[in-house]
C-alpha positions in Angstrom: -7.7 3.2 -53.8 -5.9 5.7 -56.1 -3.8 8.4 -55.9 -3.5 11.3 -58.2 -0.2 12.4 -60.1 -0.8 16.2 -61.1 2.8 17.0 -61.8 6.3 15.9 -62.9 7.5 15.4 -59.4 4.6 12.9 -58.5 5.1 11.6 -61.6 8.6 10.7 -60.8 8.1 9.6 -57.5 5.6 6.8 -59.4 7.8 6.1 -61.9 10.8 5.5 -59.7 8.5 2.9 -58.1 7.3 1.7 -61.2 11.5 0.9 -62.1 12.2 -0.2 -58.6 9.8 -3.3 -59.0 10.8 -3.9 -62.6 14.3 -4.6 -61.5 12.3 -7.8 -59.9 11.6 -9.0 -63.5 15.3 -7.9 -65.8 14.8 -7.3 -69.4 10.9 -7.8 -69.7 9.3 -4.3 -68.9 12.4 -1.9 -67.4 12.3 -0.1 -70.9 8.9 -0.6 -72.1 7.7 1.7 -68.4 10.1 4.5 -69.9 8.3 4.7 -73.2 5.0 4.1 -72.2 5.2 6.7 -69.4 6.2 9.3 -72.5 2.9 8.2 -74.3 0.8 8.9 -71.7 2.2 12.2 -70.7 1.4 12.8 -74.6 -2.1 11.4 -75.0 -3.7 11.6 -71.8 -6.4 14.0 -70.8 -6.5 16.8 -68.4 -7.2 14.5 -66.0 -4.7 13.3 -63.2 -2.8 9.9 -63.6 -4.2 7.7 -60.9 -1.9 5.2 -59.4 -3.2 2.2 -57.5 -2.1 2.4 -53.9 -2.6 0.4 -50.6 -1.4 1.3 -47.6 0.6 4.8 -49.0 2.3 2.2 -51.3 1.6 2.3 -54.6 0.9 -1.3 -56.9 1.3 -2.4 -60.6 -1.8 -0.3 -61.5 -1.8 2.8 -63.2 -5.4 4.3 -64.5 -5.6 7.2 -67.1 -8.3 8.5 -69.1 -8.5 9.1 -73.0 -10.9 10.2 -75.0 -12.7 10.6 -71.4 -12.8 6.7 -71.2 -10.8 5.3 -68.2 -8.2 2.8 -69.3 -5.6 0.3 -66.6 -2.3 -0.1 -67.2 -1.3 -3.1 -64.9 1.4 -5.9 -64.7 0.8 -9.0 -65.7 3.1 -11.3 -63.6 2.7 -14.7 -65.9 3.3 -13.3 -69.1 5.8 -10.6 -67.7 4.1 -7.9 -70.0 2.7 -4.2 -69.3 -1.2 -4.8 -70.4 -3.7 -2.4 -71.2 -7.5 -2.5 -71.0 -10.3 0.1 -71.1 -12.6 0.4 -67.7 -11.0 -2.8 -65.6 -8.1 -4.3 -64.0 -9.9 -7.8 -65.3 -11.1 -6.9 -68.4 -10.4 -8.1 -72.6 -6.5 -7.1 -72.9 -6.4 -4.8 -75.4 -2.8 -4.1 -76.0 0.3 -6.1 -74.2 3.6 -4.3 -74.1 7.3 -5.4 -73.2 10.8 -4.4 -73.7 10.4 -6.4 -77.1 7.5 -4.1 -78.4 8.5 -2.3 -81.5 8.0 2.0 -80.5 5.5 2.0 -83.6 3.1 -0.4 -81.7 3.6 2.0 -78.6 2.9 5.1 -81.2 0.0 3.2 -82.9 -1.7 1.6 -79.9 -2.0 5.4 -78.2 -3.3 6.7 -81.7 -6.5 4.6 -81.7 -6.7 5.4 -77.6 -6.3 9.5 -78.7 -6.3 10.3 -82.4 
């Protein structure tokens, strides 16, 4: 089940979350959340950002569409990275991102997603 963020507050109230969980994991994805949140706020659609919830909490999943395709930003707990891929949670990763990703992957990996 997902949720919808449709404003800055929401989107806090995810992203607090998001941080709270990454403390779990120190120096892999803290920073990498912070930039990639910016990138979506700046390439998404119209469309809400739909957090993955269960039981009013919400999970390592975050779907939002580009381009009008639908694209999963989850947590990969083995390779402690941010991945991304387009229509699935199980799919071909497309992009992996952690605190170590240069910001001109980040920049270039959302410029093929939304030119």
């Amino acid at each position: 089940m997902t949720i919808q963020v449709n404003d800055v507050d929401a989107l806090k109230g995810y992203l607090e979350a998001a941080m709270g969980r990454a403390k779990h994991h120190p120096g892999n994805v803290d920073g990498v959340i912070l930039a990639l949140t910016g990138a979506i706020v700046w390439k998404k659609d119209a469309d809400p950002i739909e957090p993955m919830s269960s039981e009013g909490d919400t999970k390592n999943v975050l779907w939002v569409k580009f381009n009008g395709i639908r694209y999963a930003f989850s947590y990969n707990h083995t390779a402690r990275t941010v991945e991304l891929r387009k229509d699935s949670t199980d799919g071909a990763v497309l992009y992996s991102f952690s605190n170590a990703t240069p910001y001109a992957d980040i920049i270039s990996a959302f410029d093929t997603l939304r030119p």
